[in-house]
Backbone and ligand atoms as CSV (ligand in chain L), in Angstrom:
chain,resi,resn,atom,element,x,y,z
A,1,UNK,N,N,137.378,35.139,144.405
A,1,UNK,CA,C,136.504,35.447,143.288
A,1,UNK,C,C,136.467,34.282,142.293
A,2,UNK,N,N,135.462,34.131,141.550
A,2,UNK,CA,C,135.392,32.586,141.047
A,2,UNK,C,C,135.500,33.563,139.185
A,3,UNK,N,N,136.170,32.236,138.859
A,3,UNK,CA,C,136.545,33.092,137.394
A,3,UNK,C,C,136.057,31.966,137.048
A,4,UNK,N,N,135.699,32.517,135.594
A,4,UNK,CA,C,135.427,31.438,134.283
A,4,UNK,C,C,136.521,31.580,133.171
A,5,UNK,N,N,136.590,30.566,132.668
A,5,UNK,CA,C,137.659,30.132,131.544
A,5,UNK,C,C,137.260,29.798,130.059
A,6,UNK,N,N,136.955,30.063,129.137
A,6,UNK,CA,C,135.984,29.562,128.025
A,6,UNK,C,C,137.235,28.421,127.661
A,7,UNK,N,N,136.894,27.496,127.321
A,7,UNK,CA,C,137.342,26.360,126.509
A,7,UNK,C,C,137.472,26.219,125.024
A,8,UNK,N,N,138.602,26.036,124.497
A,8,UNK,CA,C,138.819,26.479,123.248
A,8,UNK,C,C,138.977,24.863,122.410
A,9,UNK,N,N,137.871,24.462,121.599
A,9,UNK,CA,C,138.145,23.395,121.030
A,9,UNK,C,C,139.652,23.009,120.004
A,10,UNK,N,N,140.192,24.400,119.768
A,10,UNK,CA,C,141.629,23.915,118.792
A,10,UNK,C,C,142.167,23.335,119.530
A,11,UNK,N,N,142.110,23.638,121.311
A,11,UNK,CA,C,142.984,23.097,122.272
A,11,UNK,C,C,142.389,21.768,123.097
A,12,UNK,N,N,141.491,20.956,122.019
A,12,UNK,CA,C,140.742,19.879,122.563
A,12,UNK,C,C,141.838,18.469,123.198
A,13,UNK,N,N,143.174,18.343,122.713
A,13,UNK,CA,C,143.835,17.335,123.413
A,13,UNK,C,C,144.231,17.353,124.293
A,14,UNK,N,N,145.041,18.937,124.795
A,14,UNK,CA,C,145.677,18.818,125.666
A,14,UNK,C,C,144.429,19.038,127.420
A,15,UNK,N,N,143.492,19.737,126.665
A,15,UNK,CA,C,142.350,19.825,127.937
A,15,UNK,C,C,141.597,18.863,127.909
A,16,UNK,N,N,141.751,17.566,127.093
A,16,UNK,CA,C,140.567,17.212,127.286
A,16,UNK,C,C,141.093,15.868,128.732
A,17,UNK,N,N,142.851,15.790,128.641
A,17,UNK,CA,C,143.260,14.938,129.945
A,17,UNK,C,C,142.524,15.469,131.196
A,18,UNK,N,N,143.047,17.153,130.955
A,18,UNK,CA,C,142.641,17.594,132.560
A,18,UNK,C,C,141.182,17.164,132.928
A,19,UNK,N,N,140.492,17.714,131.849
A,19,UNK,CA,C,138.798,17.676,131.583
A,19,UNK,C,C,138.241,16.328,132.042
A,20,UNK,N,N,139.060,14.964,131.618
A,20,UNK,CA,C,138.414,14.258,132.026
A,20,UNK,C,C,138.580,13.793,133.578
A,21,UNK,N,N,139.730,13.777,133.833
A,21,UNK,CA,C,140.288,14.250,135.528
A,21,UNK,C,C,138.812,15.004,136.325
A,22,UNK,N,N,138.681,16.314,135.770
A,22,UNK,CA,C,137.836,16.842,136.537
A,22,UNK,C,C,136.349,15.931,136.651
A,23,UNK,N,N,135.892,15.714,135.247
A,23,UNK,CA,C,135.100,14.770,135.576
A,23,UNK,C,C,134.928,14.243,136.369
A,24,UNK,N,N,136.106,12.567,136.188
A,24,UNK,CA,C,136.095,11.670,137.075
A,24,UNK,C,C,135.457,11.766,138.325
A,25,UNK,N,N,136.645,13.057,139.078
A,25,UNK,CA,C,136.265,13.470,140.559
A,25,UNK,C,C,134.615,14.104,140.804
A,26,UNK,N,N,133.855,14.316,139.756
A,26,UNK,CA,C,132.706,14.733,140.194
A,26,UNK,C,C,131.363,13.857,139.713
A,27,UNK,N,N,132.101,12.670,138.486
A,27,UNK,CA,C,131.273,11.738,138.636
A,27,UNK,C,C,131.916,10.436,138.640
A,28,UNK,N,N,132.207,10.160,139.843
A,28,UNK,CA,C,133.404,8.812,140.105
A,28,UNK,C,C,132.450,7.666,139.418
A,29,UNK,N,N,131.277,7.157,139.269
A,29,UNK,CA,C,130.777,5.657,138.969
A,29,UNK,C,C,130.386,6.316,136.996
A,30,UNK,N,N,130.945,7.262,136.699
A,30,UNK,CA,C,130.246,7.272,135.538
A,30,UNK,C,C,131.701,7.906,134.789
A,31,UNK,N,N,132.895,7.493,134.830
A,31,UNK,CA,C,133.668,8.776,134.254
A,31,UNK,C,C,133.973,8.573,132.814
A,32,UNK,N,N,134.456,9.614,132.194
A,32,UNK,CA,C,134.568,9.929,130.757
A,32,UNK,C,C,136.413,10.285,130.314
A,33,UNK,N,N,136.555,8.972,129.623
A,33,UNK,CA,C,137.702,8.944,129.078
A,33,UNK,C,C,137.936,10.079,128.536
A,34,UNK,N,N,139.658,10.637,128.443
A,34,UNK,CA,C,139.723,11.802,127.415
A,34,UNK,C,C,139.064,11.597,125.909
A,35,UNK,N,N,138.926,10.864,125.481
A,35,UNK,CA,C,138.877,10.043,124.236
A,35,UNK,C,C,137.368,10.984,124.259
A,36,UNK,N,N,136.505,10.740,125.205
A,36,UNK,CA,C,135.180,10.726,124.959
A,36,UNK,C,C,134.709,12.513,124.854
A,37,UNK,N,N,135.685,12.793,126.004
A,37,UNK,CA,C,135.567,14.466,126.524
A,37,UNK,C,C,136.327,15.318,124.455
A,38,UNK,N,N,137.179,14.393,124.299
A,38,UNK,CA,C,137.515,15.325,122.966
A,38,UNK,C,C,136.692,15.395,122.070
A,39,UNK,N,N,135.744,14.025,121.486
A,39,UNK,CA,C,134.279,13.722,121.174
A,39,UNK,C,C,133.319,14.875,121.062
A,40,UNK,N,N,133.449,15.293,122.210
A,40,UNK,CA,C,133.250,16.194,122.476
A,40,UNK,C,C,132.882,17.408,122.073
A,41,UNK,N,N,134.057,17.849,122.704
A,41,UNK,CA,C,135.110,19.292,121.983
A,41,UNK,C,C,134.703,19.218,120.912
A,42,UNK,N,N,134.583,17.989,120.178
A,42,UNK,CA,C,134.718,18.319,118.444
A,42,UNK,C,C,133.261,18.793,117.505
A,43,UNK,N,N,132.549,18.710,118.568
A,43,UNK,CA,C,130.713,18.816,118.114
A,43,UNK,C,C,130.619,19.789,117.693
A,44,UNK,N,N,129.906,20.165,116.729
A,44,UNK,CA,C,129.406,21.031,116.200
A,44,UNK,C,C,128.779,22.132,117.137
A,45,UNK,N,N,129.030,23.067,117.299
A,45,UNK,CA,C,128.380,23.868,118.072
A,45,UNK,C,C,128.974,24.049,119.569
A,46,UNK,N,N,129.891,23.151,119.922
A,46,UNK,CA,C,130.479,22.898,120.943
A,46,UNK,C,C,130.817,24.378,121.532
A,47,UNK,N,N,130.852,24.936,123.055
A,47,UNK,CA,C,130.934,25.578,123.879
A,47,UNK,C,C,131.173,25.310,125.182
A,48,UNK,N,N,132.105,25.767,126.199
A,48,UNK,CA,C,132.173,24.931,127.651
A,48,UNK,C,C,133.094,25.611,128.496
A,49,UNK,N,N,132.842,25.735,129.365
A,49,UNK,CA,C,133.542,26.644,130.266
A,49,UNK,C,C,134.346,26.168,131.755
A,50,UNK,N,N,135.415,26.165,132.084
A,50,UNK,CA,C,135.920,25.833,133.379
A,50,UNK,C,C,135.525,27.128,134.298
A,51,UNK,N,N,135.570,26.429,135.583
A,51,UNK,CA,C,135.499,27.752,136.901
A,51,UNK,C,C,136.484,27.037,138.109
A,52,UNK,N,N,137.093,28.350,138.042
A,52,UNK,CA,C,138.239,28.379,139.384
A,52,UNK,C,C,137.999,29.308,140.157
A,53,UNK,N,N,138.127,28.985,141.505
A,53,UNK,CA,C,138.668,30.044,142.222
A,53,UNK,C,C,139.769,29.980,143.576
A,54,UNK,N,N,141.391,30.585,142.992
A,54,UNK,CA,C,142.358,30.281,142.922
A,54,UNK,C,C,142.952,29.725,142.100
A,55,UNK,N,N,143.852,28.810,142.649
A,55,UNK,CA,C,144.818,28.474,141.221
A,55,UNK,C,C,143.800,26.726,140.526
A,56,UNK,N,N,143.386,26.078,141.306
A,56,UNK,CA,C,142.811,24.883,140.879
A,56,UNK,C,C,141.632,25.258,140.023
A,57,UNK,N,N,141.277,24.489,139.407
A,57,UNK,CA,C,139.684,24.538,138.650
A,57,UNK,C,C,139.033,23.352,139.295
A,58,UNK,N,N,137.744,24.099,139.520
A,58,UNK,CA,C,137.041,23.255,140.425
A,58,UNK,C,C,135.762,22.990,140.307
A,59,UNK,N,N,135.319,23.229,138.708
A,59,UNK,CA,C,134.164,22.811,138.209
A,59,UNK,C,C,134.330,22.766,136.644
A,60,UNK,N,N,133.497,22.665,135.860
A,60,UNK,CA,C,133.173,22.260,134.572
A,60,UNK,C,C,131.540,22.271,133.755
A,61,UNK,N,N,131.550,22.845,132.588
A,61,UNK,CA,C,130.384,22.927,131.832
A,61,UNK,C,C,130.822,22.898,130.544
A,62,UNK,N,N,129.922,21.697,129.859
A,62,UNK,CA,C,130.548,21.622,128.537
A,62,UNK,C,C,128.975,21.459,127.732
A,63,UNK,N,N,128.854,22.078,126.650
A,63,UNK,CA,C,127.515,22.602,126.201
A,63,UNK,C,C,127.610,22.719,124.578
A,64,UNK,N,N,126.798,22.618,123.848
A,64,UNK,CA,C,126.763,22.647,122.499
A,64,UNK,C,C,125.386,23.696,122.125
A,65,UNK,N,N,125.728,24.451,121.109
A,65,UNK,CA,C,124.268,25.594,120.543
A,65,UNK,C,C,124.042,25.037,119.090
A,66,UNK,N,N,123.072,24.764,118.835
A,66,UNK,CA,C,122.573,24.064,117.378
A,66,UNK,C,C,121.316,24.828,116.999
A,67,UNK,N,N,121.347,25.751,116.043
A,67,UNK,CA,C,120.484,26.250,115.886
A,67,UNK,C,C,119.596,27.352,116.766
A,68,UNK,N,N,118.395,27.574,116.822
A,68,UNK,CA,C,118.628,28.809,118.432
A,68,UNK,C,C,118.134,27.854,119.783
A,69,UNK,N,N,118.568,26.742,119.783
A,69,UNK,CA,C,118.809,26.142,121.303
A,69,UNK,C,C,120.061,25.461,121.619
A,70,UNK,N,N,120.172,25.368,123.018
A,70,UNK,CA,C,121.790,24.872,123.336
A,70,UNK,C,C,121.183,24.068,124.549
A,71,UNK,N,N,122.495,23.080,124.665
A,71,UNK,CA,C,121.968,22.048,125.645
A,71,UNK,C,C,123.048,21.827,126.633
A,72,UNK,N,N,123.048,21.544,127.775
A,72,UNK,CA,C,124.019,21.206,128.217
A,72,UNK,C,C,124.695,19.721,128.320
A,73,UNK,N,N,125.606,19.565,128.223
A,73,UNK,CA,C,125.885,18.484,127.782
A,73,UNK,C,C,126.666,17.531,129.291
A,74,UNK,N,N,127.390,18.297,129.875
A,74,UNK,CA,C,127.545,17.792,131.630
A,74,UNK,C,C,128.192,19.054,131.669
A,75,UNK,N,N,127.696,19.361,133.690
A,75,UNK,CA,C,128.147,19.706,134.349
A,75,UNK,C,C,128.605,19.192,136.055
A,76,UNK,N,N,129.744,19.993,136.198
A,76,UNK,CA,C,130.280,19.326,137.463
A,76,UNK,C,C,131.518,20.079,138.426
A,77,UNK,N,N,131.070,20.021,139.576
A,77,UNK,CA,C,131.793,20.609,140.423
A,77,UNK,C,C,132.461,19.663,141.681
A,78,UNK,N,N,133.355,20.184,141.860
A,78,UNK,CA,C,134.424,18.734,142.338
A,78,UNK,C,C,134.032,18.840,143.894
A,79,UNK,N,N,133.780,17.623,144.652
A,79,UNK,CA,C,132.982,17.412,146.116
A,79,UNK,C,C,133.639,18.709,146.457
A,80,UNK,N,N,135.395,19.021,147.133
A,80,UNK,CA,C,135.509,19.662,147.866
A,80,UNK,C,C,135.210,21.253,147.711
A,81,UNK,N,N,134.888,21.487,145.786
A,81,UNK,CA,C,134.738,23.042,145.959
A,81,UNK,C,C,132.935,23.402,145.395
A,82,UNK,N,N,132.394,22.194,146.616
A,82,UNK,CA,C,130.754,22.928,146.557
A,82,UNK,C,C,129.948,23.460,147.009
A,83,UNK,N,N,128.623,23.743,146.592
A,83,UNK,CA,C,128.170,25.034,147.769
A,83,UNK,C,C,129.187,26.161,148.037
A,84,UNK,N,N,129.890,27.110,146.612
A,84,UNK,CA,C,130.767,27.813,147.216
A,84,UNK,C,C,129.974,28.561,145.916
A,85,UNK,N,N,129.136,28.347,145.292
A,85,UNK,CA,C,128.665,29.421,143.858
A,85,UNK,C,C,128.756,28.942,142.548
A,86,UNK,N,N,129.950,27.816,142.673
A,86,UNK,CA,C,130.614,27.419,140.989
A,86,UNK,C,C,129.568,26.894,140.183
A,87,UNK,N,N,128.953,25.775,140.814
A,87,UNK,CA,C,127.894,25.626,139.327
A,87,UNK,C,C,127.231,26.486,139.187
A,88,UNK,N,N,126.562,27.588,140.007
A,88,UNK,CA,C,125.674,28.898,139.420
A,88,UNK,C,C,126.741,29.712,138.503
A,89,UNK,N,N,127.765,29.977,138.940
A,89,UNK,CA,C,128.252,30.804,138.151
A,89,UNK,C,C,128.585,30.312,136.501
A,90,UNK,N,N,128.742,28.767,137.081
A,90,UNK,CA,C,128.902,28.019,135.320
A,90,UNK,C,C,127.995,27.907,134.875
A,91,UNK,N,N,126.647,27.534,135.317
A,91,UNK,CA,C,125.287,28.164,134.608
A,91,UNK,C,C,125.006,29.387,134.145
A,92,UNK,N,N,125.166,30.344,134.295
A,92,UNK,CA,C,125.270,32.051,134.208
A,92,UNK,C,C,126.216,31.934,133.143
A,93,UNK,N,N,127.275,31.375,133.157
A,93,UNK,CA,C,128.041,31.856,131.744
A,93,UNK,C,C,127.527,30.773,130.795
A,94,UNK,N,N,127.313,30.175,130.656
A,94,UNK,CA,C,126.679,29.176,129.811
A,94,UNK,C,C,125.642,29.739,128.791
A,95,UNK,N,N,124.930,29.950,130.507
A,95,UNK,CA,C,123.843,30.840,129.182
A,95,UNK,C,C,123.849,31.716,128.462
A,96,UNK,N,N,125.080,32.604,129.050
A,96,UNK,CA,C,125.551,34.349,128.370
A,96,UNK,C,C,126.036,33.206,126.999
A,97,UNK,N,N,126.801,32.378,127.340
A,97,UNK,CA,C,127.526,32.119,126.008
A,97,UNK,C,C,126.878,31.475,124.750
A,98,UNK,N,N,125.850,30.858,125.540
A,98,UNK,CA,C,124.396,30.481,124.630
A,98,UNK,C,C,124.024,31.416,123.682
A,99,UNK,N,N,123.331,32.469,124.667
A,99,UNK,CA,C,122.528,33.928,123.820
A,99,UNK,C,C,123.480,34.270,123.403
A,100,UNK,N,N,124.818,34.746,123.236
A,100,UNK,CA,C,126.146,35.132,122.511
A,100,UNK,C,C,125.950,33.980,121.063
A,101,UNK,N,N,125.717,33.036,121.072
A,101,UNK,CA,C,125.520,32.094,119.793
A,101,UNK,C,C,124.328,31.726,119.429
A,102,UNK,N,N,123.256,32.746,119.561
A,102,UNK,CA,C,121.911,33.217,118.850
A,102,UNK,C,C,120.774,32.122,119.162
A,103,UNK,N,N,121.167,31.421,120.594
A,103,UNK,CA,C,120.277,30.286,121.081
A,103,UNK,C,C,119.553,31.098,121.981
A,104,UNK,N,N,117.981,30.695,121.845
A,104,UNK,CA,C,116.797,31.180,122.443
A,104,UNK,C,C,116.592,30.651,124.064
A,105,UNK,N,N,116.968,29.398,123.928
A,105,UNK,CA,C,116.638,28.348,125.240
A,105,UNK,C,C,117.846,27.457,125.129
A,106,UNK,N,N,118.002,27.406,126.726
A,106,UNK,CA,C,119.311,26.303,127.299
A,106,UNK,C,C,118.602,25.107,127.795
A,107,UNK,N,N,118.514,24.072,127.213
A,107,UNK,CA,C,118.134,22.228,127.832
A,107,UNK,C,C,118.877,21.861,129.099
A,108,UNK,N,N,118.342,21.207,129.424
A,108,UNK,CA,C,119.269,19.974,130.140
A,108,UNK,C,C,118.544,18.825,130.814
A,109,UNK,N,N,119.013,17.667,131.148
A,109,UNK,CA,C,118.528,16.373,131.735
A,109,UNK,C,C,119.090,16.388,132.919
A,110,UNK,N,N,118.479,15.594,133.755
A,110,UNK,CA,C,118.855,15.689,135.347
A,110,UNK,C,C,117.801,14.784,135.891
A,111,UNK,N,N,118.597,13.959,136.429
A,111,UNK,CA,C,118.179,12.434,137.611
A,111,UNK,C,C,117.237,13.035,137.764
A,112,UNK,N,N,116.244,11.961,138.343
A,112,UNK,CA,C,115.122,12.787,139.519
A,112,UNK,C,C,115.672,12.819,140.554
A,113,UNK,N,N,116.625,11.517,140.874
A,113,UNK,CA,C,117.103,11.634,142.346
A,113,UNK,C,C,118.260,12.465,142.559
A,114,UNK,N,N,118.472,13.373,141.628
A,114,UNK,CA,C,119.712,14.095,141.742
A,114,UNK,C,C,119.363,15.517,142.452
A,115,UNK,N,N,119.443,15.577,143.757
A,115,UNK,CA,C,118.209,16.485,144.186
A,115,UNK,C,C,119.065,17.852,144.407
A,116,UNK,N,N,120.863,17.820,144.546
A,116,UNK,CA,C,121.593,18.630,144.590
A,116,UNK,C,C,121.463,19.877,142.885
A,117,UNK,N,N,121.493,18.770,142.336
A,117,UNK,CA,C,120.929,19.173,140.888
A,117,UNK,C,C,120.284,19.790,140.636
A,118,UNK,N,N,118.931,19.282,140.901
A,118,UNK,CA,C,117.622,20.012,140.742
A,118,UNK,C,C,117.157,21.165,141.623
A,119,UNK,N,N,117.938,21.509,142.415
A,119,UNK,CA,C,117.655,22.557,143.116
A,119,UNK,C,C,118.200,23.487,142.706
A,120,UNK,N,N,119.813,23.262,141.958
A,120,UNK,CA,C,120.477,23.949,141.685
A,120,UNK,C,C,119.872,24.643,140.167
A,121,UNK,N,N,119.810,24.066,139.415
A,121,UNK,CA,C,118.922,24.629,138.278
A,121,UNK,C,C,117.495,25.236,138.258
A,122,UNK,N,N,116.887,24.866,139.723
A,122,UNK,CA,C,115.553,25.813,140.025
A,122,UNK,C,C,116.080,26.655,140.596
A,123,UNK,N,N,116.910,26.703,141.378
A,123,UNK,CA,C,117.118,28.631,141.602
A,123,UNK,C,C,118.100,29.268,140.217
A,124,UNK,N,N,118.447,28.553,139.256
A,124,UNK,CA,C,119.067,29.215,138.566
A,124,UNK,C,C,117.974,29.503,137.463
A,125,UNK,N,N,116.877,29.194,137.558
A,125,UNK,CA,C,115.272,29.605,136.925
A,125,UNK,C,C,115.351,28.529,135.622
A,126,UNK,N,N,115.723,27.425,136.177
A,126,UNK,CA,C,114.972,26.420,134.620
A,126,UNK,C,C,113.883,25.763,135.398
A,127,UNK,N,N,112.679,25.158,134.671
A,127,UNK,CA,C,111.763,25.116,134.813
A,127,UNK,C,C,111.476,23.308,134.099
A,128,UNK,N,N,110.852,23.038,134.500
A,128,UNK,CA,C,110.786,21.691,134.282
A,128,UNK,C,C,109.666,21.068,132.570
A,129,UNK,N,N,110.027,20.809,131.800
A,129,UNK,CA,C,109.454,20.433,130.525
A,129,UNK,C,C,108.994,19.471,129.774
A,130,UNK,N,N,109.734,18.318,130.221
A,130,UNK,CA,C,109.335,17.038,130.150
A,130,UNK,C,C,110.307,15.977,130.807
A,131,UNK,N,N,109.954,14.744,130.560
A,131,UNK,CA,C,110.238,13.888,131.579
A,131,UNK,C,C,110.248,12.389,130.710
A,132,UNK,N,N,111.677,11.500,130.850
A,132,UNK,CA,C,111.691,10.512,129.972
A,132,UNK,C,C,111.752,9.276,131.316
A,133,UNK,N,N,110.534,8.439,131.078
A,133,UNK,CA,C,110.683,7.854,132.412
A,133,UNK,C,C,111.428,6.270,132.191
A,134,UNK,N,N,111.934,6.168,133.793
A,134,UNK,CA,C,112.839,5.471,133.640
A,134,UNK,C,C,114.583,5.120,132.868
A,135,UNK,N,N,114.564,6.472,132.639
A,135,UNK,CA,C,115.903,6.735,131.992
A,135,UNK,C,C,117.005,5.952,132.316
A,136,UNK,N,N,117.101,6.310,133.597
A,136,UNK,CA,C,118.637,6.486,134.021
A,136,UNK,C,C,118.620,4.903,134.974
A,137,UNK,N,N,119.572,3.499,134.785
A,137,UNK,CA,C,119.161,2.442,135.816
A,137,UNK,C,C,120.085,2.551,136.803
A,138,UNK,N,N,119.538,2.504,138.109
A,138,UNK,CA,C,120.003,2.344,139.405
A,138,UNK,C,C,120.190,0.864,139.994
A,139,UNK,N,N,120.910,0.846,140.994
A,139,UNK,CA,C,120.989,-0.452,141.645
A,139,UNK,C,C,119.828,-1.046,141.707
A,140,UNK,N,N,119.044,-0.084,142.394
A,140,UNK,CA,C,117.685,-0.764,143.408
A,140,UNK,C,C,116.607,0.084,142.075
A,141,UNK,N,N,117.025,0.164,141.134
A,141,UNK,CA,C,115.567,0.385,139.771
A,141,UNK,C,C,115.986,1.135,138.991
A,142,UNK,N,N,115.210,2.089,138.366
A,142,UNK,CA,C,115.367,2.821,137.765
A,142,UNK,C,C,115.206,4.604,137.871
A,143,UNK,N,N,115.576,5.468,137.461
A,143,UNK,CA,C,115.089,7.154,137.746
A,143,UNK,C,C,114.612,7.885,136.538
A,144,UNK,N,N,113.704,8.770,136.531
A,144,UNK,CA,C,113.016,9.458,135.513
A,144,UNK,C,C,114.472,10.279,135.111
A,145,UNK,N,N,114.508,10.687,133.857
A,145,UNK,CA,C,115.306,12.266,133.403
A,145,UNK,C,C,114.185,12.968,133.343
A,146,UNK,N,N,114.669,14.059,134.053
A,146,UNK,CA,C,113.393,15.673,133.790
A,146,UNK,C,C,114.418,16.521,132.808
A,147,UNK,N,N,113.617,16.761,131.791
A,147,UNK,CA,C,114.246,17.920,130.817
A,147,UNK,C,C,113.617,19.117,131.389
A,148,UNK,N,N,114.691,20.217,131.247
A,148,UNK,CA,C,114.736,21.232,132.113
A,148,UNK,C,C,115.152,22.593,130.838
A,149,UNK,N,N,114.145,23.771,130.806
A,149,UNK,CA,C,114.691,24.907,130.277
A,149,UNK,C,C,114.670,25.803,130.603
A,150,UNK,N,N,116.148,26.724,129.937
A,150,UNK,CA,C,116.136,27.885,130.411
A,150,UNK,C,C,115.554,29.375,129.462
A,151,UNK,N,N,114.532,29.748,129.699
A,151,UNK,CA,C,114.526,30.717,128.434
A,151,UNK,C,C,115.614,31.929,128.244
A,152,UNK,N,N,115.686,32.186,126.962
A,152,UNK,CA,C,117.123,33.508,127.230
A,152,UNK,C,C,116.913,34.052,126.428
A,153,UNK,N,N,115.781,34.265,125.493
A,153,UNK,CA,C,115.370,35.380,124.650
A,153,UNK,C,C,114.839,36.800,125.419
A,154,UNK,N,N,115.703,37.926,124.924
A,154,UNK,CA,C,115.197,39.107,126.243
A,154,UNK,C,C,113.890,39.532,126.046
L,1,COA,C1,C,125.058,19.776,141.308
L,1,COA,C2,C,126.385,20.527,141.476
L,1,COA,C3,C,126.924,20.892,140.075
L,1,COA,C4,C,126.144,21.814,142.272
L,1,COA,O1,O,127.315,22.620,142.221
L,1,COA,P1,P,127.641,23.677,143.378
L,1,COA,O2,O,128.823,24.457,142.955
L,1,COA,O3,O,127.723,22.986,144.685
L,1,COA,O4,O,126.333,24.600,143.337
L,1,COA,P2,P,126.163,26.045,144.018
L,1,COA,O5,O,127.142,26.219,145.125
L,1,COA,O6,O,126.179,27.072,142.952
L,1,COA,O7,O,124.695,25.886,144.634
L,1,COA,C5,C,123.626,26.758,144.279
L,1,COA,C6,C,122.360,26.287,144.949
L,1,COA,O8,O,121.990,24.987,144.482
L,1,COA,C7,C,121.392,24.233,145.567
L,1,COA,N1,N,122.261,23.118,145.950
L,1,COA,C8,C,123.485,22.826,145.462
L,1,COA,N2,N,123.960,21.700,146.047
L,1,COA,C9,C,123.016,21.281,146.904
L,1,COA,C10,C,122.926,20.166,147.796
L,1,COA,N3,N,123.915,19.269,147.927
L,1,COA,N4,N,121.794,20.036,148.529
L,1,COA,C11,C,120.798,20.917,148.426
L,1,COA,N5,N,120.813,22.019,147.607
L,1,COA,C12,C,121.928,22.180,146.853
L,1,COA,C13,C,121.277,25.216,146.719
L,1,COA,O9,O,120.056,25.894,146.576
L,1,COA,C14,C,122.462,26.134,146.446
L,1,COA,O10,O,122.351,27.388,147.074
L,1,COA,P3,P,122.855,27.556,148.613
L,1,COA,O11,O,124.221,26.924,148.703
L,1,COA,O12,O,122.876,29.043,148.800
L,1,COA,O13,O,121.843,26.838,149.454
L,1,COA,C15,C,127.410,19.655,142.251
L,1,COA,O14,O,126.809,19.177,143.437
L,1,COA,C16,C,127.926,18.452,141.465
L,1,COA,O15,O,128.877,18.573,140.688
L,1,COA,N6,N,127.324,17.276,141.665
L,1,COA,C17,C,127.784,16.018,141.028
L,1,COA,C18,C,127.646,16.074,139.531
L,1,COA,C19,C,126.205,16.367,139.108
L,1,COA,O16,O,125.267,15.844,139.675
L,1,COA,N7,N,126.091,17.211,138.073
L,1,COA,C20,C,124.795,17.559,137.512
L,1,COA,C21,C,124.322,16.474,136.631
L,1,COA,S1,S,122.750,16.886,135.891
């Protein structure tokens, strides 16, 4: 059974080692010092959730609500525990924890070429909104960001 964990910013030092650990492993060419992950933690509005199932944690969502929208800020699930549910299920609480902090709509950015991504947030019903081109630089060029929302007003 895959559990979620809410993340408690008083406890931003000692999670933010593990936190960035988990990172690392799910974005090895881009990783985020603890330094950066506590940065973090410390935002205004800050919200974020781990998912395990068993004793390891094997994904991550870290998210901020400002006013009635919330954004996600990264998510990530570690190579060996994917395609098993975890980022849907860390999307699903995200958003509960969103509408729990009086946000209407959940954001997010996502590669174009990130196609694991983008599939994953179209079956989790975000919808595509705009598009900052050339965002993100690659070896061989550059990739659009598609901003992506979720509505969550009932
Ligand atoms: C994107 C990511 C979070 C998906 O996590 P996950 O736990 O594997 O996702 P789920 O198991 O909940 O997948 C749900 C659905 O998303 C789609 N999906 C997920 N990974 C996919 C892949 N590699 N290829 C195609 N579709 C994929 C499928 O529709 C999948 O349903 P299915 O397994 O029944 O076919 C994970 O691959 C990851 O951490 N990638 C690296 C970091 C990253 O890119 N983060 C997002 C940055 S915007």
């Amino acid at each position: 059974m895959i559990e979620l964990r809410q993340l408690h910013p008083a406890a931003a030092t000692e999670l933010a080692v593990s936190l960035s650990q988990l990172h690392r492993q799910c974005f090895p060419e881009d990783p985020w010092p603890p330094a950066a992950v506590q940065e973090i933690m410390a935002l205004s509005g800050f919200f974020g959730l781990v998912a395990s199932e068993g004793c390891d944690a094997g994904g991550f969502v870290l998210a901020q609500a400002v006013a009635d929208e919330a954004e996600i800020l990264s998510l990530g699930v570690v190579p060996a525990r994917r395609r098993a549910g975890l980022g849907t299920s860390l999307l699903a609480g995200a958003a509960t924890q969103a509408l729990n902090r009086g946000a209407r709509a959940l954001f997010l950015e996502v590669a174009e070429d990130n196609m694991a991504a983008r599939r994953l947030y179209r079956a989790s019903g975000f919808v595509l909104v705009g598009r900052r081109i050339n965002y993100y630089r690659r070896r061989s060029g550059c990739a659009d960001a598609l901003i992506m929302r979720l509505g969550l007003a009932t």
